[in-house]
TIVO-2410 file (N, C-alpha, C; in nm, 3 decimals):
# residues 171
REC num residu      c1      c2      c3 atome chaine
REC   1      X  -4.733  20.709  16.384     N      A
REC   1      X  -4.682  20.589  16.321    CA      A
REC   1      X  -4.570  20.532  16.406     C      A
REC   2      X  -4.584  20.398  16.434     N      A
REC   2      X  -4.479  20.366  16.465    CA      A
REC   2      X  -4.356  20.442  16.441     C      A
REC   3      X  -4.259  20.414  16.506     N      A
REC   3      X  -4.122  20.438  16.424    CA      A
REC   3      X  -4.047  20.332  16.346     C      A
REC   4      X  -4.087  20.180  16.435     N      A
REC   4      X  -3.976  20.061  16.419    CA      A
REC   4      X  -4.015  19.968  16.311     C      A
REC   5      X  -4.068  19.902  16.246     N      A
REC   5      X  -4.091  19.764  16.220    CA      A
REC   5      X  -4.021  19.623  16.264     C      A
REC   6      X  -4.044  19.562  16.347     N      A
REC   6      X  -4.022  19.475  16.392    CA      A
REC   6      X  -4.021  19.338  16.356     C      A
REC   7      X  -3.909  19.243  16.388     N      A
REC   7      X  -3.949  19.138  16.253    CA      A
REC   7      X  -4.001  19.040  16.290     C      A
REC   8      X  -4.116  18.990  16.294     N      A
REC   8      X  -4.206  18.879  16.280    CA      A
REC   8      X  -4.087  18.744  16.372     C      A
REC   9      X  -4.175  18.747  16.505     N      A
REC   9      X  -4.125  18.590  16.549    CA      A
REC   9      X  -4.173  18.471  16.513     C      A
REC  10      X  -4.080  18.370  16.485     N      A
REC  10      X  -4.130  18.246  16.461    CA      A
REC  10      X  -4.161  18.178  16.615     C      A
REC  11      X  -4.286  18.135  16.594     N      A
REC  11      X  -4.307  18.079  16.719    CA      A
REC  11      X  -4.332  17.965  16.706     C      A
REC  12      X  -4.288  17.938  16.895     N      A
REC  12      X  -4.264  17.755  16.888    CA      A
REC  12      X  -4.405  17.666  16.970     C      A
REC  13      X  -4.440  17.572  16.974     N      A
REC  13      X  -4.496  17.472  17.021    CA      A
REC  13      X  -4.490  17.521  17.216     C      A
REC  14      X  -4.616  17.536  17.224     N      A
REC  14      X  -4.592  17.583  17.387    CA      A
REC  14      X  -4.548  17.703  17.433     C      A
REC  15      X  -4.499  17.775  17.367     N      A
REC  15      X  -4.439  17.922  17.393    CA      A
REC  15      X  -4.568  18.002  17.465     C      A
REC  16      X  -4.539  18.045  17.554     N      A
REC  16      X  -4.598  18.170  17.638    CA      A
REC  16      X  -4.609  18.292  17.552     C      A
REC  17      X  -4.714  18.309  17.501     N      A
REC  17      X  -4.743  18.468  17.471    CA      A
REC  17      X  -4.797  18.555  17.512     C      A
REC  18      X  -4.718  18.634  17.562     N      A
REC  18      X  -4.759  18.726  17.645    CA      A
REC  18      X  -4.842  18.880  17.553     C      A
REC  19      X  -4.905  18.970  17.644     N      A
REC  19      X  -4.953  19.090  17.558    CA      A
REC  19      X  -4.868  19.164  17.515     C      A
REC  20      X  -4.742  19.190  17.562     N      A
REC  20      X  -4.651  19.245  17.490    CA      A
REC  20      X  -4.589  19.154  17.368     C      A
REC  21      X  -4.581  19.031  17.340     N      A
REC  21      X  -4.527  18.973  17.235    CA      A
REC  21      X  -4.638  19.055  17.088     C      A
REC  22      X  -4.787  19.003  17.150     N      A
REC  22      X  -4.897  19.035  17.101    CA      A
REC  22      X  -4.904  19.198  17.065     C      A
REC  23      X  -4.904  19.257  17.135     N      A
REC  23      X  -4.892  19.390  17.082    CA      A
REC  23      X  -4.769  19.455  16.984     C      A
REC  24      X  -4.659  19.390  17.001     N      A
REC  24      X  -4.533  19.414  16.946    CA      A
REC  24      X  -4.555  19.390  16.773     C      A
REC  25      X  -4.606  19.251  16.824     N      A
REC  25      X  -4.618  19.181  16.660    CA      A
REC  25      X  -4.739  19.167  16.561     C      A
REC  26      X  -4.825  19.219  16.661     N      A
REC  26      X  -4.959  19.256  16.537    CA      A
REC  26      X  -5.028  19.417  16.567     C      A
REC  27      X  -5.011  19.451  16.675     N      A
REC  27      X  -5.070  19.580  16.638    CA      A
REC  27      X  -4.990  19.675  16.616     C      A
REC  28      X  -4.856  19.625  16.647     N      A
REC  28      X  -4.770  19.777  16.628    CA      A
REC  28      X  -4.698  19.785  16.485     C      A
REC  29      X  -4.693  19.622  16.426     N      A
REC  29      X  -4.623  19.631  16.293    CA      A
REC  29      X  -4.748  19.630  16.208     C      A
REC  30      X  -4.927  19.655  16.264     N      A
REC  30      X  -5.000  19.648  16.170    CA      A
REC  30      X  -5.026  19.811  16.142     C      A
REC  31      X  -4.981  19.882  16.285     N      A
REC  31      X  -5.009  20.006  16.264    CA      A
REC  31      X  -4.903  20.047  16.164     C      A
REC  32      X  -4.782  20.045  16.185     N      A
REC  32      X  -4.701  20.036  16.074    CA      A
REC  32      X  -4.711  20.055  15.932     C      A
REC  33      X  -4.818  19.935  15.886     N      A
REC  33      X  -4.812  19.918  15.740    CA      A
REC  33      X  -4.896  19.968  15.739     C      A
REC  34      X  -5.011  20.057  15.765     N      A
REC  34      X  -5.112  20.127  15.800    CA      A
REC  34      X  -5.098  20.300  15.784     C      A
REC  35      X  -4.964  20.320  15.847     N      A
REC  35      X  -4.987  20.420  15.890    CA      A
REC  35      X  -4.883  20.490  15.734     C      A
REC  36      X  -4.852  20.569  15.622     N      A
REC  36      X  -4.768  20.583  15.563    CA      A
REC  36      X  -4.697  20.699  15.591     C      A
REC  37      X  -4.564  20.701  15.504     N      A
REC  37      X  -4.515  20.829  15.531    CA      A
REC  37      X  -4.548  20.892  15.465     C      A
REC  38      X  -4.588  21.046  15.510     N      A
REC  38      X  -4.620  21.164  15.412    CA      A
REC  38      X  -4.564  21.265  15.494     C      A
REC  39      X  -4.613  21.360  15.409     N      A
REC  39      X  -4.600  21.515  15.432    CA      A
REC  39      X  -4.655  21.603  15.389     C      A
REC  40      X  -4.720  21.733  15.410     N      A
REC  40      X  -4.791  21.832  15.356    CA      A
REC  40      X  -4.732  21.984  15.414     C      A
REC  41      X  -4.703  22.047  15.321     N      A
REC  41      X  -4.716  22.229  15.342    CA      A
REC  41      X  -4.753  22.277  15.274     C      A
REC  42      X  -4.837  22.388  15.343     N      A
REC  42      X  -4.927  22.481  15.316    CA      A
REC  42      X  -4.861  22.612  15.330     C      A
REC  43      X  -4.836  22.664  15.230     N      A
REC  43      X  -4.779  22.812  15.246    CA      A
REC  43      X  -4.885  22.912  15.209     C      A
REC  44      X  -4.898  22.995  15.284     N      A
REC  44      X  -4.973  23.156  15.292    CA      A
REC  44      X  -4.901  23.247  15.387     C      A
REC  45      X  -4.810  23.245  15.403     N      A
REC  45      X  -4.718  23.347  15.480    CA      A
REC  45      X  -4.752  23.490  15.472     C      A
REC  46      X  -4.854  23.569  15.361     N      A
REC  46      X  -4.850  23.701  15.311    CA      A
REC  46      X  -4.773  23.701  15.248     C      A
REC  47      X  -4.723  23.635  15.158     N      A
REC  47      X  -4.614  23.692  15.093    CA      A
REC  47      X  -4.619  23.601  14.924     C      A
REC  48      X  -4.510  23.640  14.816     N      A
REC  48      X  -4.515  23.574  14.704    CA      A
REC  48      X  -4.391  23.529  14.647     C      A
REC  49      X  -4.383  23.425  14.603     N      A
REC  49      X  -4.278  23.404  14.539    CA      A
REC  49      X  -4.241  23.456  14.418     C      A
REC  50      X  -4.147  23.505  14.362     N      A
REC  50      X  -4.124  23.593  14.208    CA      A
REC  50      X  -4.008  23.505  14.185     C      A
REC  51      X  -3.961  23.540  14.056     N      A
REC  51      X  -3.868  23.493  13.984    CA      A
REC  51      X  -3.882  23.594  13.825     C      A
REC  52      X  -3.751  23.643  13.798     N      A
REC  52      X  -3.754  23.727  13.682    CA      A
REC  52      X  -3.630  23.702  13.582     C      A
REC  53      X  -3.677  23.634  13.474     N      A
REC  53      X  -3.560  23.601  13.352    CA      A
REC  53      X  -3.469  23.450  13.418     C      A
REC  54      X  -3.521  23.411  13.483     N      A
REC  54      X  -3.453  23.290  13.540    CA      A
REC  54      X  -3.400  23.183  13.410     C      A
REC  55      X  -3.356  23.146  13.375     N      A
REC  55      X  -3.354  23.002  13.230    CA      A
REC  55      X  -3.302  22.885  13.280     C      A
REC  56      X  -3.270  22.861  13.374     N      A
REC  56      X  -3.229  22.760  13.480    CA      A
REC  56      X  -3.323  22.697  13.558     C      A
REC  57      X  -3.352  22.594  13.538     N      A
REC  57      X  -3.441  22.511  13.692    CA      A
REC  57      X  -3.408  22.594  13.812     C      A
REC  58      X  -3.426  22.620  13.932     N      A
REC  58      X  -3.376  22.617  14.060    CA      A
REC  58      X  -3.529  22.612  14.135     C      A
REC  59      X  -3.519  22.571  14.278     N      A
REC  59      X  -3.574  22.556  14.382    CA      A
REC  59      X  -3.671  22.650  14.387     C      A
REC  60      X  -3.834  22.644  14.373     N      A
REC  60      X  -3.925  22.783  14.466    CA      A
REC  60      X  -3.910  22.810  14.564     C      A
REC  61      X  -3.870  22.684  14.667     N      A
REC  61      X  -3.804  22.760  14.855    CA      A
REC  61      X  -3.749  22.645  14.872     C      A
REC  62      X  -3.613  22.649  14.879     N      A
REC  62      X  -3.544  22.515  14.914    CA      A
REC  62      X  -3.587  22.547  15.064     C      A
REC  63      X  -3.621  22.661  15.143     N      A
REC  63      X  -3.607  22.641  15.283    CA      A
REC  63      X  -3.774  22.580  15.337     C      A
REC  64      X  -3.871  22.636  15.313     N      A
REC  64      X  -4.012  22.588  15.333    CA      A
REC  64      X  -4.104  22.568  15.193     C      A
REC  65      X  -4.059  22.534  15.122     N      A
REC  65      X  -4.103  22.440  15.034    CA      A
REC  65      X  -4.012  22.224  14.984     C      A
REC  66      X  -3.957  22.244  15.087     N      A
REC  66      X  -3.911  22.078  15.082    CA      A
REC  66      X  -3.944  21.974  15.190     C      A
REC  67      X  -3.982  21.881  15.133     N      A
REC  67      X  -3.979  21.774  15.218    CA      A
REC  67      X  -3.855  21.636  15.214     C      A
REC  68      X  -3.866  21.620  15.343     N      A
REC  68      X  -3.783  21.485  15.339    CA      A
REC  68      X  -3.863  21.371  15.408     C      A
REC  69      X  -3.839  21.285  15.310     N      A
REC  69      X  -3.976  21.152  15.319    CA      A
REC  69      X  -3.889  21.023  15.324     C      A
REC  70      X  -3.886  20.947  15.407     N      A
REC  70      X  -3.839  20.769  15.457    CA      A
REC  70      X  -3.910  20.736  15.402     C      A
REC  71      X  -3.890  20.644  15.252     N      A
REC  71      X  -3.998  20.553  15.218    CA      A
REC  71      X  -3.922  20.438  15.234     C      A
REC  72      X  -4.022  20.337  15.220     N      A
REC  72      X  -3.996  20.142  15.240    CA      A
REC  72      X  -3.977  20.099  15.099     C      A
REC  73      X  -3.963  20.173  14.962     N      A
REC  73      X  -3.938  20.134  14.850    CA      A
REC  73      X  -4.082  20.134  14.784     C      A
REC  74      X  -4.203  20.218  14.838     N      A
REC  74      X  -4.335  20.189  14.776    CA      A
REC  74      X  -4.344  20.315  14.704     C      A
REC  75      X  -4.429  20.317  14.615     N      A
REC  75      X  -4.467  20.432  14.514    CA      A
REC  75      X  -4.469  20.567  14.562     C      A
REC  76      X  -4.460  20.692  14.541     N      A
REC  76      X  -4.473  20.828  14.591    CA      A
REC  76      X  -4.546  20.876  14.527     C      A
REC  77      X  -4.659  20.930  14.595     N      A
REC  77      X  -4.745  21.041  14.500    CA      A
REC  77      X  -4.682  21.115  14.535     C      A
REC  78      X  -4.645  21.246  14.460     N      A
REC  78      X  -4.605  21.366  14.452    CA      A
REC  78      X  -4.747  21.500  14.415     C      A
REC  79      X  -4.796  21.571  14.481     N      A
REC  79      X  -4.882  21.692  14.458    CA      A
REC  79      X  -4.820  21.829  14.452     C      A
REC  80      X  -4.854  21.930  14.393     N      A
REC  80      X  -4.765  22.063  14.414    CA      A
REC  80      X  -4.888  22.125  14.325     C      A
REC  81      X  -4.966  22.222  14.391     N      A
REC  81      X  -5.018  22.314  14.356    CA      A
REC  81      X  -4.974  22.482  14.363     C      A
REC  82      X  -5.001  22.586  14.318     N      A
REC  82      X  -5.028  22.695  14.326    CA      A
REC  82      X  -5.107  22.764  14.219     C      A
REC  83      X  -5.150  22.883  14.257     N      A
REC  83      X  -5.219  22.986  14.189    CA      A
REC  83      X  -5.082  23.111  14.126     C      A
REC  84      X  -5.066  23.143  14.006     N      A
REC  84      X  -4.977  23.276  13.972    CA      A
REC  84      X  -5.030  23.309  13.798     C      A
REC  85      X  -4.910  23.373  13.846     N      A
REC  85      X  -4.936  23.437  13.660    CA      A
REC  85      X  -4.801  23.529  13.631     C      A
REC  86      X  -4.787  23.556  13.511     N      A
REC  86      X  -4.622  23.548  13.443    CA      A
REC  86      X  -4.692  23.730  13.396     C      A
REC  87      X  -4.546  23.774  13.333     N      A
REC  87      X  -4.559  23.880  13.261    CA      A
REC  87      X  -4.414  23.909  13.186     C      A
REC  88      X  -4.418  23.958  13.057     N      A
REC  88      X  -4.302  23.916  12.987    CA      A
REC  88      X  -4.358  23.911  12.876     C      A
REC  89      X  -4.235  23.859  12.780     N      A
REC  89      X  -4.269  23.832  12.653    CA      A
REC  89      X  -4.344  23.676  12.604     C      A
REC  90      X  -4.269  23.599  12.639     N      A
REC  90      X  -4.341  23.485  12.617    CA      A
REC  90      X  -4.418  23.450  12.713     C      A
REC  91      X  -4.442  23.476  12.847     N      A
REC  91      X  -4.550  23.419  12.945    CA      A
REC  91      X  -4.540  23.302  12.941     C      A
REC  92      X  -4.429  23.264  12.997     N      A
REC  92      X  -4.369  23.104  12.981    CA      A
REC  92      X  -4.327  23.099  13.121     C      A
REC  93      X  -4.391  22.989  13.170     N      A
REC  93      X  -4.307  22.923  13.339    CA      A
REC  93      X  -4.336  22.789  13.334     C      A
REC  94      X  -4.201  22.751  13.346     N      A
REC  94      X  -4.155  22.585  13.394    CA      A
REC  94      X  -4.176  22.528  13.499     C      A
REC  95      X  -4.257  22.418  13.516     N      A
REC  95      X  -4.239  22.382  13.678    CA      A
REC  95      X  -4.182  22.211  13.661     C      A
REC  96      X  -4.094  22.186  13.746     N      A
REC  96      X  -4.029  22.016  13.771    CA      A
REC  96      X  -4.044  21.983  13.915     C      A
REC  97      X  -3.952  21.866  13.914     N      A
REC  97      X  -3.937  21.787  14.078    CA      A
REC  97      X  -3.840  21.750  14.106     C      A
REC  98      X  -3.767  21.820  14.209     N      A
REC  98      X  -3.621  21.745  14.222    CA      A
REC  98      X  -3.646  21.663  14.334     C      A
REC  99      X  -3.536  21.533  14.295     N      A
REC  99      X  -3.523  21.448  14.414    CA      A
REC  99      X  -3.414  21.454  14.433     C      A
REC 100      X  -3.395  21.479  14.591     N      A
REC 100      X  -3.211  21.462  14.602    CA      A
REC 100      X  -3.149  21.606  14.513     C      A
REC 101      X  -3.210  21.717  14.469     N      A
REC 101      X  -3.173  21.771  14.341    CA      A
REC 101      X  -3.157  21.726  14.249     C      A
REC 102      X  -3.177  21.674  14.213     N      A
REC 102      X  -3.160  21.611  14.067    CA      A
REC 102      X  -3.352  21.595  14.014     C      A
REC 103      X  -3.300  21.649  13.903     N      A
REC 103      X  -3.490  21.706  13.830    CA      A
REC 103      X  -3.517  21.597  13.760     C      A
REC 104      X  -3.706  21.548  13.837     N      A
REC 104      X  -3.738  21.414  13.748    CA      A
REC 104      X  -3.784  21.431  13.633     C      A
REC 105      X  -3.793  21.546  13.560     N      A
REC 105      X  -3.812  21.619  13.391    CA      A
REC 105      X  -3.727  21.606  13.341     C      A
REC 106      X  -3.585  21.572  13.380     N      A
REC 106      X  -3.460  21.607  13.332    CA      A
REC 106      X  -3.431  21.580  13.151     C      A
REC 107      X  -3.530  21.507  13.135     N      A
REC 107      X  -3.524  21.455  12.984    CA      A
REC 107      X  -3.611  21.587  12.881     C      A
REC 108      X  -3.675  21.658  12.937     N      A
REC 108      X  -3.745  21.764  12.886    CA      A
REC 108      X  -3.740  21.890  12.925     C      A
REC 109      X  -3.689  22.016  12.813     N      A
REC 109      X  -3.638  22.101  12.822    CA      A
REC 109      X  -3.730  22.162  12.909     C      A
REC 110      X  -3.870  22.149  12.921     N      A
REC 110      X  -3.924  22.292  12.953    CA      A
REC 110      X  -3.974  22.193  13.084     C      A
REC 111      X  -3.960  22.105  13.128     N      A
REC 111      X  -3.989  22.036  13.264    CA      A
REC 111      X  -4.092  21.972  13.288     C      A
REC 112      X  -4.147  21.900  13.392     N      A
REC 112      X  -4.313  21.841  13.372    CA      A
REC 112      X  -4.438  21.928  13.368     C      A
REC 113      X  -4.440  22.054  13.339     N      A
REC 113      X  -4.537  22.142  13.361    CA      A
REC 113      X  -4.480  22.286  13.289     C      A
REC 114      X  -4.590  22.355  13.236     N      A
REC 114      X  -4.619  22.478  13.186    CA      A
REC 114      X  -4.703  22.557  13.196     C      A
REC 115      X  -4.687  22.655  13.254     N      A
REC 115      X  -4.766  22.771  13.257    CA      A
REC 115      X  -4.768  22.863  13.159     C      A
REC 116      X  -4.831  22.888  13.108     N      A
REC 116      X  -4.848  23.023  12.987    CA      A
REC 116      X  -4.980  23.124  13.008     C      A
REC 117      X  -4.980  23.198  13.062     N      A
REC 117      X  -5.073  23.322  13.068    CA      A
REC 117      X  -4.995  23.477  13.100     C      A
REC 118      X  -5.056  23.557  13.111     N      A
REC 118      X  -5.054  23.708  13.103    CA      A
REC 118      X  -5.115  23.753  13.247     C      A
REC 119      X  -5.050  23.819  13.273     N      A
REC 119      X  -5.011  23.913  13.429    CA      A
REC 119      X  -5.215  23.964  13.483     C      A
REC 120      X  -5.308  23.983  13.361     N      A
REC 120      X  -5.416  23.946  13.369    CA      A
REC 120      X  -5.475  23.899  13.447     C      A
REC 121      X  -5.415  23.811  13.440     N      A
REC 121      X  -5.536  23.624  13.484    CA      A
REC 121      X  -5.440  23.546  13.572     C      A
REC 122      X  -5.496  23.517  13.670     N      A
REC 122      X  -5.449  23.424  13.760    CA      A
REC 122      X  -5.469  23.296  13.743     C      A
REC 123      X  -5.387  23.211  13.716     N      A
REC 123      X  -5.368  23.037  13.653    CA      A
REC 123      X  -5.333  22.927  13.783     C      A
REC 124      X  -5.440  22.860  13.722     N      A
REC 124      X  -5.365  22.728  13.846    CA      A
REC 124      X  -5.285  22.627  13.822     C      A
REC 125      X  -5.202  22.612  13.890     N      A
REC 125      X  -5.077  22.548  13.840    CA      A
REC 125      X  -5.064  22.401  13.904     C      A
REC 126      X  -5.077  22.294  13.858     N      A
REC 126      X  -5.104  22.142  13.943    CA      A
REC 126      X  -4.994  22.031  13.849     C      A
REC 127      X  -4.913  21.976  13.959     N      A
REC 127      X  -4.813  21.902  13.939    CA      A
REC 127      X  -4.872  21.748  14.019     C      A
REC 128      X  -4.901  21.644  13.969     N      A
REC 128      X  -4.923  21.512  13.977    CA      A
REC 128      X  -4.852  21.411  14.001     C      A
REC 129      X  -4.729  21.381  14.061     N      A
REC 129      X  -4.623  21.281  13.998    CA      A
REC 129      X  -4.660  21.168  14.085     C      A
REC 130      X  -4.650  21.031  14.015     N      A
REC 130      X  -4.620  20.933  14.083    CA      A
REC 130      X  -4.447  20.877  14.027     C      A
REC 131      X  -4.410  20.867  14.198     N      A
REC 131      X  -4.276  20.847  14.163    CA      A
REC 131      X  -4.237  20.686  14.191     C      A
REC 132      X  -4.181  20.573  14.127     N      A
REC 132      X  -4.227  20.452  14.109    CA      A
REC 132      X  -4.085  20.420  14.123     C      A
REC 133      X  -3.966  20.459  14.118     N      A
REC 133      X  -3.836  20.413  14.131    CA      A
REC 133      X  -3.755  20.462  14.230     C      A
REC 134      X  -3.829  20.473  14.349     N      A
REC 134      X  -3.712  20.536  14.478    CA      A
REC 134      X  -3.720  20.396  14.538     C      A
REC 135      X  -3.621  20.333  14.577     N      A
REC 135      X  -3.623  20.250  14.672    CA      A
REC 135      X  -3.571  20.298  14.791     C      A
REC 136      X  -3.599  20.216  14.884     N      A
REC 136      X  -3.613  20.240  15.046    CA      A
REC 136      X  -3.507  20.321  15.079     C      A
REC 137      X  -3.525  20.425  15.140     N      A
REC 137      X  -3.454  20.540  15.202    CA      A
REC 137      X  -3.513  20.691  15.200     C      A
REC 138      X  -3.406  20.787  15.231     N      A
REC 138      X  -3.456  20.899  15.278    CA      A
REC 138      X  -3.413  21.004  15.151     C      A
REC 139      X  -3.522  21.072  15.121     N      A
REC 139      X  -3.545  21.159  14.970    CA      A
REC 139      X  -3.540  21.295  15.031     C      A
REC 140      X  -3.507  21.376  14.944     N      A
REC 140      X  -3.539  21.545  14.971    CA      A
REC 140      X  -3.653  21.554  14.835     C      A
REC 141      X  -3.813  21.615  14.824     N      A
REC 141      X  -3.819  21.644  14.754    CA      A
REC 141      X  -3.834  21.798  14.743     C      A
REC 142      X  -3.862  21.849  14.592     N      A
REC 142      X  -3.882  22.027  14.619    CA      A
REC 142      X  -3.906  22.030  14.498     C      A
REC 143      X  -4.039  22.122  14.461     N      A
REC 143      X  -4.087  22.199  14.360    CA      A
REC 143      X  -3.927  22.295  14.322     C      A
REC 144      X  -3.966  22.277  14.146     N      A
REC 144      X  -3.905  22.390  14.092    CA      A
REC 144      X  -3.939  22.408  13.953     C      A
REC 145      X  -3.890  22.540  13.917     N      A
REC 145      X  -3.894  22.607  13.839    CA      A
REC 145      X  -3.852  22.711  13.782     C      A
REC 146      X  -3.897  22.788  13.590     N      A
REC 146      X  -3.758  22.847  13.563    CA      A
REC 146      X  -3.878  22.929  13.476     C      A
REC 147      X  -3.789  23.026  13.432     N      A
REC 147      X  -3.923  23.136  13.321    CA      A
REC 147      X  -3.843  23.137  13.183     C      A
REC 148      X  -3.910  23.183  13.104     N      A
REC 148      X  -3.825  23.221  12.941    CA      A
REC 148      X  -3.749  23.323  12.987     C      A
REC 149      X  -3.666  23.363  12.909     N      A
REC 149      X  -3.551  23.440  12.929    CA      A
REC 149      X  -3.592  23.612  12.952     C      A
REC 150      X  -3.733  23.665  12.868     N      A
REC 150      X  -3.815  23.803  12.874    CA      A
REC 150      X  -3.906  23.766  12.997     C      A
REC 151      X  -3.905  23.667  13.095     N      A
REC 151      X  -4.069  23.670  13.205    CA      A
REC 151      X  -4.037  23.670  13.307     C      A
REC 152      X  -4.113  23.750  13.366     N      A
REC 152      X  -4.181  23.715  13.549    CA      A
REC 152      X  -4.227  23.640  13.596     C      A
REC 153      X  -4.271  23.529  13.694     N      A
REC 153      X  -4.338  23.488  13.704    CA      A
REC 153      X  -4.372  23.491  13.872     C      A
REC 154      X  -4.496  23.480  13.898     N      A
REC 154      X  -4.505  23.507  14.040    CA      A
REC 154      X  -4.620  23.371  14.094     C      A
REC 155      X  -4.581  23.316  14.207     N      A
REC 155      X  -4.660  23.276  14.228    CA      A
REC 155      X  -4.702  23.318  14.421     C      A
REC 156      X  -4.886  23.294  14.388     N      A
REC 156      X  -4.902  23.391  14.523    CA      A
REC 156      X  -4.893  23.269  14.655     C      A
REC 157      X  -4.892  23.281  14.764     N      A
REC 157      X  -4.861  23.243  14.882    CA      A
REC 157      X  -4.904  23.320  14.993     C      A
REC 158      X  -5.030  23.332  14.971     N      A
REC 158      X  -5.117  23.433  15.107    CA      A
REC 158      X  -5.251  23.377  15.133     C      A
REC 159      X  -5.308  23.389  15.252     N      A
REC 159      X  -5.412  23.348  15.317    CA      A
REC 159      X  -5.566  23.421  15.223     C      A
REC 160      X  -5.510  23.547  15.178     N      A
REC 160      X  -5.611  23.639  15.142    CA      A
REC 160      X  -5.661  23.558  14.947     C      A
REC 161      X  -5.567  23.538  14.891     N      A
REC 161      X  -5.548  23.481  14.752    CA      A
REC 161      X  -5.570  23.340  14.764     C      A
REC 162      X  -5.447  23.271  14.773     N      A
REC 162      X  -5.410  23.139  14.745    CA      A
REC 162      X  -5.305  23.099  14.808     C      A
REC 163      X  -5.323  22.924  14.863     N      A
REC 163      X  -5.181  22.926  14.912    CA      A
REC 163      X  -5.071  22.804  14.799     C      A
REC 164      X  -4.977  22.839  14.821     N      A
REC 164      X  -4.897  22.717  14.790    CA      A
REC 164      X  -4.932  22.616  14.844     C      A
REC 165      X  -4.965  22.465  14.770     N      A
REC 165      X  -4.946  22.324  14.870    CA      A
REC 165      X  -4.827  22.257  14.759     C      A
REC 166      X  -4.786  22.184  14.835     N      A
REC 166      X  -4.673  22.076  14.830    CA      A
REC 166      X  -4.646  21.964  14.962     C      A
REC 167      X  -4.739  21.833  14.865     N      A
REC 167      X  -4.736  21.727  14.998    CA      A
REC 167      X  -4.661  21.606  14.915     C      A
REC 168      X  -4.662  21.499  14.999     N      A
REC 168      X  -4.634  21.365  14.910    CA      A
REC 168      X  -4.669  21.262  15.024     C      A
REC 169      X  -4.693  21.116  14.968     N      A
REC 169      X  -4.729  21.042  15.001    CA      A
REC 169      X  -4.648  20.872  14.967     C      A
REC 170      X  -4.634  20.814  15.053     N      A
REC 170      X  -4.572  20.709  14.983    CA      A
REC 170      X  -4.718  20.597  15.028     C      A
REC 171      X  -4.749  20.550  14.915     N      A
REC 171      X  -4.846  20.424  14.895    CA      A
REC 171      X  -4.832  20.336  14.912     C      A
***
């Protein structure tokens, strides 16, 4: 993708256009609006994420589970999958979205998502967001989540199982 957007010359009566004017101003600001910002990770490291008695939101990997996304003020899909399963008393796991840290569930105790199953069964866990009020600039986003006060919750992150994804897209 480009990097620049460039702003549209007004042109005059007789002006020389050269292929660089031409390339500057239609193919590079068309690749531009063309090209969007996103991001995708795929985690399978061998390894799993846990969390035990947590009652607090916090981060699944503030270090390789975040992205930082430049949008132009256009819509964000937000995706966040994984595969896990809880163990505990209630078999309760929270999942949200922070932007900037700050959680876009914030109005609901248990966050945009719930998991409820038993150490059993492996559950798939899918987070959807379209995010419709960031205007133009640079976002941190990051999966998170929290358990009932009696649970485990694990989610897997291996090549052999399942991996974590967490991408986003601005539209």
């Amino acid at each position: 993708m480009p990097s620049n957007w460039t702003t549209p010359i007004t042109w005059n009566v007789d002006q020389l256009v050269t292929n660089t004017d031409l390339n500057e101003q239609v193919r590079d600001n068309l690749d531009y609006l063309l090209s969007p910002n996103h991001a995708r990770i795929v985690r399978d490291n061998g390894g799993n994420y846990t969390i035990t008695n947590v009652t607090t939101f916090q981060d699944i990997d503030s270090t390789n589970l975040s992205i930082t996304i430049q949008t132009h003020g256009g819509p964000v899909l937000v995706h966040f999958q994984a595969t896990g399963w809880t163990a505990g008393t209630a078999h309760d796991v929270y999942f949200d979205l922070a932007v900037d840290g700050f959680r876009v569930g914030t109005a609901f105790t248990q966050g945009l998502g719930t998991h409820i199953g038993d150490g059993s069964q492996r559950q798939v866990i899918t987070l959807l967001l379209l995010l419709t009020d960031l205007s133009a600039g640079v976002y941190t986003l990051r999966p998170q989540w929290r358990t009932a006060p009696t649970d485990i919750a694990t989610l897997y992150a291996d090549s052999t199982r399942n991996p974590v994804i967490f991408e986003a897209i601005e539209l």
